[in-house]
N, C-alpha and C positions, 0 to 999 in steps of 0.2 A: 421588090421587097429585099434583095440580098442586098442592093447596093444603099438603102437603105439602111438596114443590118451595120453596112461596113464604114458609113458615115458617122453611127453611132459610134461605133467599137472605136474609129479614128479619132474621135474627139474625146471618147472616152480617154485615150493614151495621150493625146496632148494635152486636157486637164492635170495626167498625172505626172505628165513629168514637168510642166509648169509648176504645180504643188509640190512635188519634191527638188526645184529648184528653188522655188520661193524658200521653204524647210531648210536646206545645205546654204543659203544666206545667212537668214536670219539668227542661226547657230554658230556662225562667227562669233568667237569671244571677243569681249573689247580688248582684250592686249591683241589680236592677229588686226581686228582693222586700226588699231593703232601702231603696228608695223608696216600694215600694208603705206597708211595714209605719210606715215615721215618717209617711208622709202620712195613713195610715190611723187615726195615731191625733189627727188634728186639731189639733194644737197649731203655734199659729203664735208667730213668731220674726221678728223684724221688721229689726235692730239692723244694722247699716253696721259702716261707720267713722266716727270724729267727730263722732260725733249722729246722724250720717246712717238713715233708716228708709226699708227697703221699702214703697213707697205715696205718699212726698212725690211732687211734680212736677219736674220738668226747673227751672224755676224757684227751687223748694227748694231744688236742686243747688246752681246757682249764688249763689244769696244767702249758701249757707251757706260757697263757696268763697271769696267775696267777701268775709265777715267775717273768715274763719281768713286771709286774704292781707292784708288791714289787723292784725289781730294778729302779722304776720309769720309766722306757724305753716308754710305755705303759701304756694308762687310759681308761676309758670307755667310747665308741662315740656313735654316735646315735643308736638309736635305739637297735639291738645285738653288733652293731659290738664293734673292739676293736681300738681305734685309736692310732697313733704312729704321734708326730710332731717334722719333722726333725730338729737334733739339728746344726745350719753351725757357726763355727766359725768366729772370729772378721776382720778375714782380706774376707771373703765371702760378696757376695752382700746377704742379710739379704731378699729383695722382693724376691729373690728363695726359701724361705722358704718355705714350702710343709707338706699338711697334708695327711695322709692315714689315708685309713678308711676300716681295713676288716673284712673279719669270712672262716670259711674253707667252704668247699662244700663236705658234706657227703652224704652216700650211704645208702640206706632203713639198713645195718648191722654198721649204724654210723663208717662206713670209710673214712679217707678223702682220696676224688682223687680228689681235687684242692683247690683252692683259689680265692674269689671273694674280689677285691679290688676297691675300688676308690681314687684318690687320684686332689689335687685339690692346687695354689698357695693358700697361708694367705692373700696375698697382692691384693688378685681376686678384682676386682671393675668393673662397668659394662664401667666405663670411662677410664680403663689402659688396654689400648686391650697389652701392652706386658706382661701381664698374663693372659689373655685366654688360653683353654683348648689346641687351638691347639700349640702354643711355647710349653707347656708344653708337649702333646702328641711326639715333636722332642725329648726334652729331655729323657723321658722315654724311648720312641726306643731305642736311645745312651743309657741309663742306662741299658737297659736288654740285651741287644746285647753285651755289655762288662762282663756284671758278669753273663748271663745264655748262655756260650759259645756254638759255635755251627752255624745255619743258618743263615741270615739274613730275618728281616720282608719282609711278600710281601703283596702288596695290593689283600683286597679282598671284594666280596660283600656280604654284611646283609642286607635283604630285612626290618628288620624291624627297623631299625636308617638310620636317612637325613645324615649321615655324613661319610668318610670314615674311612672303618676299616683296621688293620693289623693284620698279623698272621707271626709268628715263631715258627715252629716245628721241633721239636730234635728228633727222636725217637718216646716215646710215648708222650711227654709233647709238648702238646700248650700252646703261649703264645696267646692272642688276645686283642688286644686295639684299642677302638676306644674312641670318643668323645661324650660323653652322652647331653652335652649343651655347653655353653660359658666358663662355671666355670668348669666341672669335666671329667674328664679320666677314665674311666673303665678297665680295665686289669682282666683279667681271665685267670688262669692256671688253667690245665685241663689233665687227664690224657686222651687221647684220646683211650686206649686201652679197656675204659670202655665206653666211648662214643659212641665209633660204634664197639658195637659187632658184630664178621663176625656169 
């Protein structure tokens, strides 16, 4: 009868923790197995902006800031960052003109594994809602989706911004952009390989 008894109780406890494995699956969010699956499939993706690669040094950074700022490409923005205001030609609508504003994102050994951006219209005014953050955040999607080939953005959730964000991952490189306020766009590339160490 006891062993009995303990037969039950044993399979009792493998049911449960079966069922709470199957539960700790299933509550995967699609952005975790959509990292897991592009990390999973080893392909790294290195590429910035303006040459710029995941893995130069804090160093690199600067040198390569230092060149585009002698080419005038590039000046100094607020605060560290480096700003870049796009140049559009005569036959362009001129209100798309666009400012960025970024600096790399290094590692305690001053490595970059990404890119912190903001980028924002010149022609922003809190009375021309067709340069608000979010027209602008359509365009950027289009912008990065054509020259960082590869996925398409999916919606996902940031517990800590009112606004929706996107995510495109290649391999190991995310792209994420959301809307910071009326006027500005955030973009963060990232190498997720150093993100979520296994």
């Amino acid at each position: 009868m006891k062993v009995l008894k303990c037969v039950i109780v044993f399979d009792m406890i493998k049911w449960f923790c079966f069922m709470t494995i199957i539960v700790f699956v299933s509550c995967k969010s699609e952005y975790t197995k959509y990292v897991e699956s592009e990390l999973d499939k080893g392909v790294t993706n290195d590429s910035l902006i303006f040459g710029m690669r995941m893995g130069q040094t804090r160093k690199d950074f600067f040198r390569i800031c230092w060149d585009l700022n002698k080419q005038q490409i590039i000046t100094n923005g607020e605060g560290t960052n480096a700003q870049y205001v796009e140049k559009l030609d005569s036959t362009q609508d001129q209100t798309l003109q666009k400012t960025m504003l970024f600096y790399g994102i290094f590692d305690q050994t001053d490595t970059m594994r990404g890119m912190n951006i903001k980028y924002r219209y010149d022609s922003w005014a809190p009375w021309n809602k067709d340069r608000y953050s979010i027209v602008l955040l359509d365009q950027l999607k289009a912008f990065y989706t054509q020259n960082y080939k590869g996925n398409d953005f999916i919606e996902i959730d940031l517990d800590d911004i009112k606004y929706k964000a996107y995510a495109k991952i290649d391999g190991n490189r995310q792209i994420l952009m959301y809307q910071k306020d009326d006027r500005d766009v955030i973009v963060k590339i990232e190498d997720l390989r150093h993100k979520y160490k296994k």
